[in-house]
Backbone as CSV, one residue per row, in Angstrom:
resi,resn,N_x,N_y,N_z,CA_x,CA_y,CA_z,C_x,C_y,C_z
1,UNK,101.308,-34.837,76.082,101.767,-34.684,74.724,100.995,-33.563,74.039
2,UNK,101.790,-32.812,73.338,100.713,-31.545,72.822,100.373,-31.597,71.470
3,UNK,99.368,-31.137,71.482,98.494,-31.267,69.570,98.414,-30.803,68.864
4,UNK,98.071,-30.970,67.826,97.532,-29.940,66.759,96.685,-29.132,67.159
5,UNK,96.787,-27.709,66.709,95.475,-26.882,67.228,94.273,-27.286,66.591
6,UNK,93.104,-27.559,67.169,91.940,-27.296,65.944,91.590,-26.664,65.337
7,UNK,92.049,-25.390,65.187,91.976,-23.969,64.521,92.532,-24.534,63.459
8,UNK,93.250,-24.781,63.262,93.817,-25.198,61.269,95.100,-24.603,61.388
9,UNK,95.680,-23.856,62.343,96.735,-22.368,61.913,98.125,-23.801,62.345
10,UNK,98.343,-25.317,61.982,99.499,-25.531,62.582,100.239,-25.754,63.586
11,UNK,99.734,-24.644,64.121,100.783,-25.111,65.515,99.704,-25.478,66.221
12,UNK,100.695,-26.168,67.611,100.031,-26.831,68.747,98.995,-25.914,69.618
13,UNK,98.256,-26.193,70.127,96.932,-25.781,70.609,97.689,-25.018,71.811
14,UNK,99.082,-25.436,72.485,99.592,-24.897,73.458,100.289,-23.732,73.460
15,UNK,100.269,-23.595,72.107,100.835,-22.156,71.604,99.680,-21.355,70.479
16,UNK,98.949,-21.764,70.639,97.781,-21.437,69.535,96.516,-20.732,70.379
17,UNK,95.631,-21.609,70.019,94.214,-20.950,71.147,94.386,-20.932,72.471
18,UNK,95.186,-22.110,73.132,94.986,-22.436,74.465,95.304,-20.961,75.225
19,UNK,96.240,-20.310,74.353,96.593,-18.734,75.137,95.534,-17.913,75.127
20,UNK,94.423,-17.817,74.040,93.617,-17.089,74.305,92.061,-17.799,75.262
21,UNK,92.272,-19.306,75.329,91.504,-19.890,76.356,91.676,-19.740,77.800
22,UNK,92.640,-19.231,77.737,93.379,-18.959,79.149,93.399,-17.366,79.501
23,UNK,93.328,-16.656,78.513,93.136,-15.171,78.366,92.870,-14.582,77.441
24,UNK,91.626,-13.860,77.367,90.574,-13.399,76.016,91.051,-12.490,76.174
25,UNK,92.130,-11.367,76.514,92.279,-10.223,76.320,93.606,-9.905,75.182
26,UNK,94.339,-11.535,75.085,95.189,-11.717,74.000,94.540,-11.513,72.686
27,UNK,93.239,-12.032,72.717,93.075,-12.153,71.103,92.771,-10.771,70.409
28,UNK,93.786,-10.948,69.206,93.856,-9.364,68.809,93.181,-9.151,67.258
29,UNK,92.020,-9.842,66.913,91.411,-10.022,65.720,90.214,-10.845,65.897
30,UNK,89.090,-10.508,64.698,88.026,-10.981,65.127,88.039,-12.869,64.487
31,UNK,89.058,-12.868,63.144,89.466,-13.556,63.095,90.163,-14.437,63.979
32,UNK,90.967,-14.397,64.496,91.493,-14.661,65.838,90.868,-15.712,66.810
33,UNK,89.486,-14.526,67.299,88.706,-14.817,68.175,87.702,-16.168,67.108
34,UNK,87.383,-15.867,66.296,86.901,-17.312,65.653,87.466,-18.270,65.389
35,UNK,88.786,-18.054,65.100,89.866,-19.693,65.608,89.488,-20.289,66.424
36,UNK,89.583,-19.419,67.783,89.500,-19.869,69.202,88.412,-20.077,70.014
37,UNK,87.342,-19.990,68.690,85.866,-20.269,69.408,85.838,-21.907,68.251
38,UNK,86.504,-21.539,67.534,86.167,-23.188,67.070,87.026,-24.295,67.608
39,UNK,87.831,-23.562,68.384,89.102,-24.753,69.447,87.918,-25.228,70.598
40,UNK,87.653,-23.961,70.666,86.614,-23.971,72.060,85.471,-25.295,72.031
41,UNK,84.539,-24.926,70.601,83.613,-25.951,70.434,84.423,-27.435,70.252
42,UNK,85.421,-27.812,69.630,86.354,-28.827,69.729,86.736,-29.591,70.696
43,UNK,87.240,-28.492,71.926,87.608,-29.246,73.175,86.711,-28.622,73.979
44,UNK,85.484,-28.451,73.572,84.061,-28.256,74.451,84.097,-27.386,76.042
45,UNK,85.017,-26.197,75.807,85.665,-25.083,76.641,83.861,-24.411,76.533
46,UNK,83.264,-24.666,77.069,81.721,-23.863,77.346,82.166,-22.603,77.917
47,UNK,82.699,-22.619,78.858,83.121,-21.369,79.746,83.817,-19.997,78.620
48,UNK,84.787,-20.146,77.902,85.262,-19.775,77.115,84.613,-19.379,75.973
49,UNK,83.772,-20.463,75.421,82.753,-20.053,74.733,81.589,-18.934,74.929
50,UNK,80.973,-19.037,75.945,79.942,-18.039,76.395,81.186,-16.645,76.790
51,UNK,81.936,-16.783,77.384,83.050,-15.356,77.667,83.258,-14.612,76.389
52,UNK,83.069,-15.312,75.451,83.835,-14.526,73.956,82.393,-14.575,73.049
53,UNK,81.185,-14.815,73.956,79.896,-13.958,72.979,79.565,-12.799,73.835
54,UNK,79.278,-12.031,72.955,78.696,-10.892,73.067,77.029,-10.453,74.324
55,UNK,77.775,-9.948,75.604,76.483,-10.126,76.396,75.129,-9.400,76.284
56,UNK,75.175,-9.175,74.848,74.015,-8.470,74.410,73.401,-9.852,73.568
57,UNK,74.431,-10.860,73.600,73.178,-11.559,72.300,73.094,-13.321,72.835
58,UNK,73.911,-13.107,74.178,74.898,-14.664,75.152,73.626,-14.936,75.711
59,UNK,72.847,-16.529,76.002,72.140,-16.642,76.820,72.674,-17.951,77.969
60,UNK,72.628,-16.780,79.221,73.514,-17.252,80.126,72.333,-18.528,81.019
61,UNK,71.689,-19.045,80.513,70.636,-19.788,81.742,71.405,-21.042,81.486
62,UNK,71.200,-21.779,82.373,72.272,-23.227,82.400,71.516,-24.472,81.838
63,UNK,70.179,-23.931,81.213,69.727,-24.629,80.389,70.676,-25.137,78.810
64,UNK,70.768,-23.567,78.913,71.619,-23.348,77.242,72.772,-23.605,77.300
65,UNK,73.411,-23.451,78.580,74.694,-24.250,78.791,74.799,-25.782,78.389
66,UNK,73.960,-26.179,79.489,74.080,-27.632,79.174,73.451,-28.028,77.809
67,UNK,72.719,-27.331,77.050,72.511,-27.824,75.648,73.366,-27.495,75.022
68,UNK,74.706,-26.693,74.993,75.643,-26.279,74.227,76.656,-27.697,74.134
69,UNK,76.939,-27.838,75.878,78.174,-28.720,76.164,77.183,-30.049,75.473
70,UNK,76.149,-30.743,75.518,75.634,-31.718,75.320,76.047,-31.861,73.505
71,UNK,75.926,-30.861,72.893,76.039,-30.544,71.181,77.423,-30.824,70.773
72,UNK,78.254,-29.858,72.096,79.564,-30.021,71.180,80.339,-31.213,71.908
73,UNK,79.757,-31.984,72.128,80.366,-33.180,73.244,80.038,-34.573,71.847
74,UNK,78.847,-34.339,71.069,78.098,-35.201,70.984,78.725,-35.433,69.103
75,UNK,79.915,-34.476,68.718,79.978,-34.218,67.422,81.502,-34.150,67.366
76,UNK,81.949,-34.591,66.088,83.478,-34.591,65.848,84.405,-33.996,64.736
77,UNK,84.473,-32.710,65.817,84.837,-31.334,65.388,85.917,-31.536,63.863
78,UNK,85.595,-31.591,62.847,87.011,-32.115,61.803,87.909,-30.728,61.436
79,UNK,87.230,-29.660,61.063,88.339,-28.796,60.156,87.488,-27.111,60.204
80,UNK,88.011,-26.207,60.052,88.174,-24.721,60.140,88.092,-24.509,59.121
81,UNK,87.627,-23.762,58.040,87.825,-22.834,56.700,87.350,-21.535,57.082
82,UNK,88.534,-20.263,57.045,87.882,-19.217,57.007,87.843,-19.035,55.439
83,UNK,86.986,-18.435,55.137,86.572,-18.342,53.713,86.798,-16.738,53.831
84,UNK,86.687,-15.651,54.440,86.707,-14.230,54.576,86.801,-13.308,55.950
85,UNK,87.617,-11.926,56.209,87.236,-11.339,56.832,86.887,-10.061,56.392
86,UNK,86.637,-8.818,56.957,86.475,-7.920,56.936,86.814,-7.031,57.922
87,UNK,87.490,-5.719,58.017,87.871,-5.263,59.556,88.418,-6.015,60.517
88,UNK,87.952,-5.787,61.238,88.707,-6.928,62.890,89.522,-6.769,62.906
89,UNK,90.638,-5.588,62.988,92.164,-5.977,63.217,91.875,-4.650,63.349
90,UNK,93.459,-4.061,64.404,93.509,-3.069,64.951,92.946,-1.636,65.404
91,UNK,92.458,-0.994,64.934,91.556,0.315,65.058,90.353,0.152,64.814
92,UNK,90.064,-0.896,64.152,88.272,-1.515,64.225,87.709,-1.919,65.349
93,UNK,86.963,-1.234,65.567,85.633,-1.973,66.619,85.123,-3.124,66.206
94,UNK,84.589,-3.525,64.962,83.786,-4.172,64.403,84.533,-5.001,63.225
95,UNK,83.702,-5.750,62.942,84.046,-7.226,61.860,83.647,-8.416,61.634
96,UNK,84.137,-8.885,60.518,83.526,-9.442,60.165,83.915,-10.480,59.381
97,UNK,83.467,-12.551,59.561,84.506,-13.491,59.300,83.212,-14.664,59.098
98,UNK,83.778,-15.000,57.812,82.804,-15.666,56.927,83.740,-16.891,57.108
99,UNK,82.889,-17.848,57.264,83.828,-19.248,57.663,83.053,-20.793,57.369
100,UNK,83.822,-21.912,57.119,83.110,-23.283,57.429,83.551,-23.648,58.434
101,UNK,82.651,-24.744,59.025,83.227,-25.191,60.132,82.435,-26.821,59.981
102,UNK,83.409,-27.342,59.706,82.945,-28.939,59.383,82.966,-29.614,61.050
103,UNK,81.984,-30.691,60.630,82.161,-32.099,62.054,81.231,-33.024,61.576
104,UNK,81.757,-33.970,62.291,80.448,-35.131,62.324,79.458,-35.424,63.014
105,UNK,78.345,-35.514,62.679,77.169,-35.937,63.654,76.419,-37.326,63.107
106,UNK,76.940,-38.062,64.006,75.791,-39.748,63.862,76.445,-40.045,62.280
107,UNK,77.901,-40.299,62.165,78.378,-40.214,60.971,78.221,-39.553,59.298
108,UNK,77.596,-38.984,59.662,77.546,-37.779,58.698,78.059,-36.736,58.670
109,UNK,78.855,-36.051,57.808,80.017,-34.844,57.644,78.537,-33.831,57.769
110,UNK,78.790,-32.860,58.336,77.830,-31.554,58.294,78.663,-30.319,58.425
111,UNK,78.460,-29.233,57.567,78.860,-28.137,57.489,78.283,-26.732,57.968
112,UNK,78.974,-26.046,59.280,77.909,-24.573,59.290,78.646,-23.953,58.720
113,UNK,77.927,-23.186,57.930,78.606,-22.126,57.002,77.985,-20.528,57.261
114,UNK,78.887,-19.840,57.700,77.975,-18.466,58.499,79.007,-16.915,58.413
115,UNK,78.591,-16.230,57.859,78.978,-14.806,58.112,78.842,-14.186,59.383
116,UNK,79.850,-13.991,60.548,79.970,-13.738,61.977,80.105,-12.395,62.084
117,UNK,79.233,-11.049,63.165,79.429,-10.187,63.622,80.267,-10.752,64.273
118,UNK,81.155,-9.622,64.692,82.418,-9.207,66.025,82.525,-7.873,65.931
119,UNK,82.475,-7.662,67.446,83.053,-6.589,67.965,83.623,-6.341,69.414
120,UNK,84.488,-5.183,69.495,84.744,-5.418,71.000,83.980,-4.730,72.004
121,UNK,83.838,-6.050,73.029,82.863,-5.158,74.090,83.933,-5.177,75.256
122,UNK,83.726,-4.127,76.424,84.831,-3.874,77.002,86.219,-4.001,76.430
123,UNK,87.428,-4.535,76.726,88.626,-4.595,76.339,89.323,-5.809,75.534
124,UNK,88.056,-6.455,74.511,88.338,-7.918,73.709,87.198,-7.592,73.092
125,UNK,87.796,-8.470,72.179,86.907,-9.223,70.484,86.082,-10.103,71.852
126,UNK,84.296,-10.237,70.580,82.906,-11.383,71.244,82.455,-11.207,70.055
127,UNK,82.049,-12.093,69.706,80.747,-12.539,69.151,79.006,-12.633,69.140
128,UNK,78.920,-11.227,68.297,77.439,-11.210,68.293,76.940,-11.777,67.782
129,UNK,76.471,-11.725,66.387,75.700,-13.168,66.359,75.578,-13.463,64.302
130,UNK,75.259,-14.258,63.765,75.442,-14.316,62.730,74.552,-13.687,61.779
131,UNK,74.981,-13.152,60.180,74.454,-11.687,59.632,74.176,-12.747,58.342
């Protein structure tokens, strides 16, 4: 049965992120790419996650892996607010996407609230790191 995306955008996840979980070379905005990193942390896509940060700022040891998947396993992903972008769309290298990202931890609502570098490295939007 197919779902709601966790991205917020409506449609089903099977027509939503899952296309760019399946291929990062679709996503065509840095916006975009932060939908689909918050689907990612949602349905705890680690692989996907580390692919769409930036390998200048990604730490690949399987320590940090497994503390990633352990975090977003352990919390219940509720809702998306982009609050802003900047650039990220077509002839930009670079950009920039100011966002909430609500969940629960140990029943308490908690909010990260963060202004996101993006840019493209090789032939896709990643995520460097927050400004």
């Amino acid at each position: 049965m197919s779902s709601k995306c966790p991205c917020g955008s409506d449609k089903k996840y099977e027509s939503c992120c899952e296309i760019a979980h399946k291929n990062i070379k679709t996503v065509a905005s840095a916006e975009a790419l932060m939908r689909s990193r918050y689907s990612a942390f949602a349905k705890a896509d680690i692989d996907y996650l580390l692919q769409s940060w930036s390998s200048k700022t990604r730490d690949n040891s399987k320590r940090f892996r497994k503390e990633l998947l352990d975090w977003t396993t352990s919390v219940e992903w509720i809702k998306l607010k982009i609050v802003s972008t900047t650039k990220g769309t077509g002839h930009f290298a670079t950009g920039t996407v100011s966002f909430e990202a609500y969940y629960l931890e140990n029943g308490i609502m908690e909010c990260i609230s963060e202004n996101s570098f993006f840019e493209k490295e090789k032939e896709y939007w990643v995520y460097v790191n927050a400004l």
